[in-house]
C-alpha positions in Angstrom: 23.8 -37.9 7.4 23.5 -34.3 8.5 20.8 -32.4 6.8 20.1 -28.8 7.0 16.6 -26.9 6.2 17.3 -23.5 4.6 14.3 -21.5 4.8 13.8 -18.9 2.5 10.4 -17.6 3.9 7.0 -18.7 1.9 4.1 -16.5 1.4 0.2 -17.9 0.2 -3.0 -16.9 -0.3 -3.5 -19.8 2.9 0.0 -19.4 5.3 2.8 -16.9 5.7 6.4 -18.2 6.7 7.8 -14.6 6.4 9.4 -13.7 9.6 8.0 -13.0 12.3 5.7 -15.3 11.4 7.3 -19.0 11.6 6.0 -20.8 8.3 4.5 -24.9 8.7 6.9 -26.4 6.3 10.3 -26.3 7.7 9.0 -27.8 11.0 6.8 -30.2 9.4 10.1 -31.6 7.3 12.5 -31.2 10.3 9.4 -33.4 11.9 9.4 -36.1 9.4 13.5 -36.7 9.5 14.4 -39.4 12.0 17.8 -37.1 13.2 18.8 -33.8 14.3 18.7 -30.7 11.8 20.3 -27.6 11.3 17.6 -24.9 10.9 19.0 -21.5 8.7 17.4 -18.9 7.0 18.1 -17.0 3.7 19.8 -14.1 5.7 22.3 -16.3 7.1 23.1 -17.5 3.5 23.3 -14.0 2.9 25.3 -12.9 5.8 27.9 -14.8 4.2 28.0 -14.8 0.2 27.1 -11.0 0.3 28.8 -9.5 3.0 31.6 -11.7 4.0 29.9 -13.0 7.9 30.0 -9.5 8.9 27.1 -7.2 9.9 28.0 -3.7 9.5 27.1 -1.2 12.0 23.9 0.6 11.6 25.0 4.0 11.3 22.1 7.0 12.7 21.8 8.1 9.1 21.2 3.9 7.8 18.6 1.8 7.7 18.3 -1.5 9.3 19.2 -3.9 7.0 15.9 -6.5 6.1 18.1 -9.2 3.9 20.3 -10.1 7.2 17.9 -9.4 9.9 16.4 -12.7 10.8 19.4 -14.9 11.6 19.0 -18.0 13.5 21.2 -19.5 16.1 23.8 -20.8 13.1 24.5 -17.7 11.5 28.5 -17.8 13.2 29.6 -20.9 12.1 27.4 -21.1 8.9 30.4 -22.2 6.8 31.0 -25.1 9.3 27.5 -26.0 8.8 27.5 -25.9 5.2 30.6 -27.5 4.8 29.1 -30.8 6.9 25.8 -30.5 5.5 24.9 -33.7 3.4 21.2 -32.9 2.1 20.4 -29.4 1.8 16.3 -28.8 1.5 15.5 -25.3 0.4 12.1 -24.0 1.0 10.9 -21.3 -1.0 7.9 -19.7 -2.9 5.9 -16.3 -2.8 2.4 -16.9 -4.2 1.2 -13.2 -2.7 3.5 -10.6 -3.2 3.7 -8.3 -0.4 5.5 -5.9 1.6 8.1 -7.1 4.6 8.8 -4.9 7.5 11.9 -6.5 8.6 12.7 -9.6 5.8 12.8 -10.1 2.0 11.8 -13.6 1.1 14.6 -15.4 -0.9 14.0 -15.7 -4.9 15.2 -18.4 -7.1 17.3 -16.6 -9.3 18.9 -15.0 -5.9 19.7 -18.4 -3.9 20.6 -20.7 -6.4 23.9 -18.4 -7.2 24.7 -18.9 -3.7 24.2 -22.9 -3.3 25.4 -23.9 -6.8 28.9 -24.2 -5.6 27.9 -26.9 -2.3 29.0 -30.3 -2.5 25.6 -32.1 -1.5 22.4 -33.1 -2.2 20.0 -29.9 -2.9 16.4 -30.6 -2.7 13.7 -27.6 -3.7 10.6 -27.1 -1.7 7.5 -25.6 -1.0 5.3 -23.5 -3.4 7.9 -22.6 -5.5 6.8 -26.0 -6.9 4.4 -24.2 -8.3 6.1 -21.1 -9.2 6.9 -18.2 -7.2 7.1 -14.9 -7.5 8.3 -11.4 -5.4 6.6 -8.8 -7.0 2.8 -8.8 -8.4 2.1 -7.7 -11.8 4.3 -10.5 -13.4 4.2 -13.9 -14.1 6.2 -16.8 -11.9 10.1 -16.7 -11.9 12.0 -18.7 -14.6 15.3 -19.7 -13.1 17.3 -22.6 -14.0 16.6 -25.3 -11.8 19.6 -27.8 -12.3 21.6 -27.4 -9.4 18.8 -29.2 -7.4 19.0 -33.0 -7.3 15.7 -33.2 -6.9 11.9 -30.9 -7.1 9.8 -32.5 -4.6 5.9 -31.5 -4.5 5.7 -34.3 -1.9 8.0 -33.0 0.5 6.1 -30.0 2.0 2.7 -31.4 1.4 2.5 -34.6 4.1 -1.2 -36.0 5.2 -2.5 -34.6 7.7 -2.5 -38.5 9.5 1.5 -38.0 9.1 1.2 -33.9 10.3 0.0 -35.4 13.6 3.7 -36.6 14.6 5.8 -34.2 12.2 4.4 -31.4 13.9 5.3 -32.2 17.4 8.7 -33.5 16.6 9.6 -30.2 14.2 8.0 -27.8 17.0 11.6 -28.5 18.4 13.6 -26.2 15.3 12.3 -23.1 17.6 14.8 -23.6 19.5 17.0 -22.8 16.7 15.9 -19.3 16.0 17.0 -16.4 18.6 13.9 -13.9 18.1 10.5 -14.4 19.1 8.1 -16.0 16.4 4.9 -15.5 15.3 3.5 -19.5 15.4 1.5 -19.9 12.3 -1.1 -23.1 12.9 -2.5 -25.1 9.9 -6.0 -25.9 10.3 -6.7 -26.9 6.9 -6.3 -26.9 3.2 -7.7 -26.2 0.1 -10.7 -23.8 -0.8 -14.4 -25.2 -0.7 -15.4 -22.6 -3.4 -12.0 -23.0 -5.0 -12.7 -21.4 -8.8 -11.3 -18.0 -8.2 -9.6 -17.3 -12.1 -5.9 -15.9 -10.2 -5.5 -18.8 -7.5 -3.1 -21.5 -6.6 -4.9 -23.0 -3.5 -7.0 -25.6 -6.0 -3.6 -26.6 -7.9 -2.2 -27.5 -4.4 -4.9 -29.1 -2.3 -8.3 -31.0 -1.6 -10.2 -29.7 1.1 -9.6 -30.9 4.3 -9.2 -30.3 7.7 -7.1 -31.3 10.5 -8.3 -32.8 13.9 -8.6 -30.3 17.2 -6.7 -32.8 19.4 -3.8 -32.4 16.8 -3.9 -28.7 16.6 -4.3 -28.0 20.4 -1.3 -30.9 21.1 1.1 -28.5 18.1 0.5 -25.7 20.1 0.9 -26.7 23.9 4.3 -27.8 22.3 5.0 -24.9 20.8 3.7 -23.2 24.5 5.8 -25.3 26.7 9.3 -24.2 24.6 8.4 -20.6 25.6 6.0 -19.3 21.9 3.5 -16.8 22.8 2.5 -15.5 19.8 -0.3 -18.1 17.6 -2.1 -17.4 15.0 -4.6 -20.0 13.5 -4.1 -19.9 9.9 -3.2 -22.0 7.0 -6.8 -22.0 5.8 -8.9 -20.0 3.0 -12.0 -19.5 5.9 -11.8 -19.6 9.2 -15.2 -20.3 9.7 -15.6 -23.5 7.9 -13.4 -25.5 10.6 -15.1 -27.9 12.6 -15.3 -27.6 16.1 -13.9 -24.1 15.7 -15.6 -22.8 19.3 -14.4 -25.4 20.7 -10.9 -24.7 19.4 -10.8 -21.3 20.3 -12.0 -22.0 24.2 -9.5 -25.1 24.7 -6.5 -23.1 23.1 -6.6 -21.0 25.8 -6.8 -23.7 28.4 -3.7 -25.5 27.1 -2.2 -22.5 26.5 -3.2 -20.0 29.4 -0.7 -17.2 29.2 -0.8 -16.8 25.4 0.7 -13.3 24.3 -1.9 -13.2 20.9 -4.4 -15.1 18.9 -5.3 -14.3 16.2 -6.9 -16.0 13.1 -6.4 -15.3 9.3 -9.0 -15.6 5.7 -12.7 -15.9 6.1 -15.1 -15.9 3.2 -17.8 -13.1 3.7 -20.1 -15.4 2.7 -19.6 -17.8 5.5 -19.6 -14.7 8.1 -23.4 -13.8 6.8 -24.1 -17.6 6.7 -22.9 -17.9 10.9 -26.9 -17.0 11.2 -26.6 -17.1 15.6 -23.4 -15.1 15.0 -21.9 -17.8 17.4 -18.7 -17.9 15.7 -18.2 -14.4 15.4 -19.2 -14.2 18.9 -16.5 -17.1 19.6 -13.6 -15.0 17.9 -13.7 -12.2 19.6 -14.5 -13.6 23.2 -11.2 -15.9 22.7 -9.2 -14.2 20.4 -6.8 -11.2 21.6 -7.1 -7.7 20.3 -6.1 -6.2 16.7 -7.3 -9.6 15.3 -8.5 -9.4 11.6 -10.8 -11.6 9.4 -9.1 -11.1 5.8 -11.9 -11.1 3.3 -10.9 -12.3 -0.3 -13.2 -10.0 -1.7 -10.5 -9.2 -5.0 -13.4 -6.8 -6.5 -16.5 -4.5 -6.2 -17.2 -5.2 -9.9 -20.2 -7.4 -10.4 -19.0 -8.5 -13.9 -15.3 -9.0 -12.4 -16.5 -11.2 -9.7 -19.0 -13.3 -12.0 -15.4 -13.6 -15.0 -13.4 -14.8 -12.4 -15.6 -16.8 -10.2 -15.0 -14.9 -7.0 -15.9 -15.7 -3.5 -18.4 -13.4 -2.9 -20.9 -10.9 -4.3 -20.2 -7.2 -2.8 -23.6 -6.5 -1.2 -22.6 -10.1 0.7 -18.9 -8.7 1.5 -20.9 -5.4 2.7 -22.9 -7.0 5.0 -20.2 -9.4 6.6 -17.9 -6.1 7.4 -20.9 -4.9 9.2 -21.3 -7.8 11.0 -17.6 -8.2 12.2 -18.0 -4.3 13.1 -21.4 -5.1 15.2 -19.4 -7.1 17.1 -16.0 -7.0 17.1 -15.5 -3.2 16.9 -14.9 -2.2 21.3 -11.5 -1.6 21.7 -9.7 -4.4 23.6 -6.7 -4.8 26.6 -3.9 -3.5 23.9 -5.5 -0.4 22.0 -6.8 -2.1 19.6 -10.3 -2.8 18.6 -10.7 -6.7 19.0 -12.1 -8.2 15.5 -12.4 -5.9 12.6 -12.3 -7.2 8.6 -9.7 -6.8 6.0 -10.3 -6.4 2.7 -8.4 -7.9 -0.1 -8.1 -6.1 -3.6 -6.9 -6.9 -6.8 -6.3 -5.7 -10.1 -5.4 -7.1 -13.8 -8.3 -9.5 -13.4 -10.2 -11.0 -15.7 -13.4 -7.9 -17.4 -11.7 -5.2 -15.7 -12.7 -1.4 -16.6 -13.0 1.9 -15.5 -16.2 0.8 -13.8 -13.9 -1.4 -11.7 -12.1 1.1 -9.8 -15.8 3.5 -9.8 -17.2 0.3 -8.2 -14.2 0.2 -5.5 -14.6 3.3 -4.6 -18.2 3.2 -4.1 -18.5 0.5 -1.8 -15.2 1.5 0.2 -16.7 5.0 0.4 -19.6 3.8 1.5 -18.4 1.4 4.4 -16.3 4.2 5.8 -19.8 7.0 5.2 -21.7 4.5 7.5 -19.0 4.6 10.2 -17.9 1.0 9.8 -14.1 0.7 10.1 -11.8 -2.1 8.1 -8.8 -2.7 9.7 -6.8 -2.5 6.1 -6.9 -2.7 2.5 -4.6 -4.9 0.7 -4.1 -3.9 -2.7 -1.8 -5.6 -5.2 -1.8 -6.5 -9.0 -2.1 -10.3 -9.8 0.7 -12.6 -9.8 0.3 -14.8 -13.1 1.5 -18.8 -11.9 0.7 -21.8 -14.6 -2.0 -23.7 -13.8 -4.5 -21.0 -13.5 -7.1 -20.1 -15.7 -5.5 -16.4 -15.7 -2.3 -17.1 -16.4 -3.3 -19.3 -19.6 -5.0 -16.3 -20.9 -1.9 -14.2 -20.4 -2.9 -11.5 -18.0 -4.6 -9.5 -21.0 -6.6 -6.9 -18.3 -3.1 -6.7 -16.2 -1.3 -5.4 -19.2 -4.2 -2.9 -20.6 -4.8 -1.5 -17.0 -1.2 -1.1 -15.8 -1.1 2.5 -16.9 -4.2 2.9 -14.3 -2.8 0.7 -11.1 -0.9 3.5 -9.4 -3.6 6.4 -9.3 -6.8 3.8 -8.5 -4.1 2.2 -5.7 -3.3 6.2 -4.6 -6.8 7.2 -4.5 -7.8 4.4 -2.0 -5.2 5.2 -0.1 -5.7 9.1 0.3 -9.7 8.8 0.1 -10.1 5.3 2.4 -7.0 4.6 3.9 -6.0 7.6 6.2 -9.2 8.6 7.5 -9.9 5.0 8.4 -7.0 5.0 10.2 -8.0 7.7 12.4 -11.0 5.8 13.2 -9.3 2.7 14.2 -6.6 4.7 16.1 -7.3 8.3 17.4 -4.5 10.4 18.2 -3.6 9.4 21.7 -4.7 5.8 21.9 -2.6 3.7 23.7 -1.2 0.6 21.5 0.7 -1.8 24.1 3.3 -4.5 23.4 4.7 -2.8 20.2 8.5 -4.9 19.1 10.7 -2.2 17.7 12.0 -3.9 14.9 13.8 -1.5 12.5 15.4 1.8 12.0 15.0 4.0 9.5 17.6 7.1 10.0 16.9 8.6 13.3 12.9 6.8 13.6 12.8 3.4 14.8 9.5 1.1 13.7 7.9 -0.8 15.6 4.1 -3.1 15.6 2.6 -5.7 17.7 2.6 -9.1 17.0 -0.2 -10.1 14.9 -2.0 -10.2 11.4 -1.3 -8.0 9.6 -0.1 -5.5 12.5 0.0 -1.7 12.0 3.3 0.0 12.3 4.4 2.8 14.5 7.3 5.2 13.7 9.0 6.7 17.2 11.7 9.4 17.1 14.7 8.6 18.1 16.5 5.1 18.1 14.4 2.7 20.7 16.8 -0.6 21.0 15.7 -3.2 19.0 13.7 -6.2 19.3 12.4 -4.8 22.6 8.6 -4.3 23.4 7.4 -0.6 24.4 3.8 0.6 24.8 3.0 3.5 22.4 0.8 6.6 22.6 -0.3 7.4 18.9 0.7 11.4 18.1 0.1 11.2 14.2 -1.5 9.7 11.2 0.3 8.7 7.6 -0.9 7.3 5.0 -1.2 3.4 6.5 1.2 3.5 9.3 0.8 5.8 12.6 3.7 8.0 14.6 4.0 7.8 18.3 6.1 8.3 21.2 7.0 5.7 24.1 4.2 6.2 26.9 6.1 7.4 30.2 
């Protein structure tokens, strides 16, 4: 039987699978099949039902396309491999909307128009198990789900004893995908707090964690066919992994010439909690520079964080931003500094007011008064998915505030935002290792590979998917202009 994974990119409040980041579930099922797969993404699909297997030339008044830009290997003969493809497994689901450089995660109502039509077996996966959805401000997609022989929570969600093998044997689909990939590495699952009003992470999983042996083993794997680029993720905090020093050191001595590491969530709580620091102190002696602890802080509103049973108090998230900016603020081998915090924000919760946004701004103003830098705000309007205490109340605060979201979002951005950034990156610092990804007209945009990486426009058309080091000439609002150094 020939089966073929079609990845439509997944995005969580606990892993990203959106190019260039290389999602856990597609390896972990290629893992778990006794036989060869064919690996193909969403913009192969669409390479072909949209535009007829042609990609047009990018004229120097066009933008780079995003829906066709991450082809794998299969992209020329997709036809052929649809035509022979027995079982087709589609994973999908967006549980945090967000923004994609260079890729547009594929929706329900978009893909199942173009597999309807296949003579096979279709089998839906991934979080769109438990609804998905592109855009905040909305609840989950309704589609028609009909076409799929089968909607398999199990498929996408194996034990961890079982993870052990799948993830060595699907390390292989790599090999599959022309473009470097940013590795993301489950650690664990599930949310030891695990109340917040909005999330899905409690629907999905228990708390557990996986074994160090079984981690280091996925990524020497992933090392020895040629990834550079890891990032230990897959968990709501990063500090509540056992043996997470020792992690970090013995990464690097099964993995020795290791492009980036970086790591993903941390509760606040469990930064001030590290009492020796140790952990801190561990991240950013092992970790590479531009890494970023994202704190799920959501709100500076005392009565918002008490309705919706938040992770953390804001005096707590304070004091853990100044912590990761005692230590992790000196600026490290690539221009950036090595270990700052990001902060999460989101509106249409639960008691939102006014005194919401005034809140906000008063702690954001203040972190950036007392010379403390976060590496970026994240700022989106909830996602509504069943299951969730929000969503059964029907997003009341989301629909009453709407009219406000754009100007609080604009203010943060004009008041925090750019002067931050001219902190983190003075004019003329020197950001190495950027991948020019897209154009945009006659600018070409590149980052680094990384969490949550910050993006460089450079005059002129750089070729593509080629690294350049950059010396910064100008700040925008979030994203920097620079020119190729020498």
């Amino acid at each position: 039987m020939v089966t073929t994974i079609l990845d439509c990119y997944t995005d969580e409040p606990s892993g990203l699978g959106v190019p260039p980041y290389l999602g856990t579930y597609p390896r972990y099922i290629a893992g778990s099949l006794n036989e060869p797969v064919n690996y193909i993404t969403v913009d192969d699909l669409r390479l072909w039902k949209k535009h007829g297997g042609s990609i047009k030339t990018v004229k120097p008044s066009m933008k780079t396309d995003p829906s066709t830009y991450n082809l794998s290997i299969h992209a020329p003969e997709l036809p052929n491999i649809l035509q022979q493809t027995d079982h087709l497994i589609v994973v999908l689901g967006v549980h945090v909307p967000g923004k994609y450089l260079s890729a547009i995660p594929g929706t329900l109502n978009e893909v199942i128009p173009m597999i309807r039509d296949l003579h096979c077996k279709k089998t839906l996966t991934g979080p769109a198990v438990h609804g998905t959805q592109l855009f905040g401000g909305k609840k989950q997609e309704k589609a028609d789900l009909s076409c799929f022989n089968n909607v398999d929570p199990h498929l996408y969600k194996f034990k961890f004893d079982d993870v052990k093998e799948f993830a060595i044997a699907g390390a292989s689909l790599i090999k599959q995908i022309p473009d470097p990939r940013m590795i993301e590495i489950e650690t664990g699952r599930g949310c030891d707090i695990g109340k917040c009003s909005f999330c899905t992470e409690p629907l999905k999983s228990k708390v557990e964690f996986r074994e160090k042996g079984d981690i280091l083993q996925e990524m020497k794997t992933f090392y020895d066919l040629g990834a550079r680029f890891f990032r230990l993720g897959k968990q709501t905090c990063f500090y509540t992994v056992p043996n997470v020093k020792d992690l970090l050191r013995e990464s690097w001595q099964r993995c020795p010439d290791m492009n980036v590491l970086h790591i993903d969530n941390v509760n606040p709580v469990k930064v001030v909690l590290d009492k020796d620091r140790s952990i801190t102190e561990a991240v950013v002696k092992y970790c590479t520079s531009g890494n970023i602890a994202a704190f799920g802080v959501e709100s500076f509103d005392i009565e918002v964080v008490r309705q919706n049973t938040l992770n953390s108090m804001p005096q707590i998230a304070y004091e853990a931003v100044k912590i990761l900016n005692k230590y992790g603020a000196e600026r490290g081998s690539n221009g950036m500094p090595k270990f700052l915090p990001g902060i999460n924000i989101l509106f249409g919760l639960r008691g939102e007011s006014k005194k919401t946004y005034e809140e906000n701004m008063k702690w954001l103003q203040r972190i950036y008064d007392e010379g403390l830098m976060l590496r970026r705000i994240n700022i989106r309007q909830v996602a509504l998915f069943e299951g969730t205490s929000l969503h059964d109340e029907g997003g009341d605060m989301l629909h009453k505030n709407r009219k406000y979201y754009w100007k609080w979002r604009n203010d943060i951005r004009q008041q925090i935002d750019h002067p931050m950034l001219q902190r983190i990156c003075p004019t003329g610092t020197l950001l190495k290792d950027c991948y020019a990804e897209v154009y945009d007209g006659n600018t070409t945009f590149c980052r680094q590979f990384g969490t949550y990486p910050l993006i460089v426009g450079v005059k002129g058309r750089l070729e593509l998917k080629k690294f350049y080091d950059l010396s910064i000439t100008k700040h925008m609002l979030r994203s920097l202009t620079g020119e190729v150094n020498g």
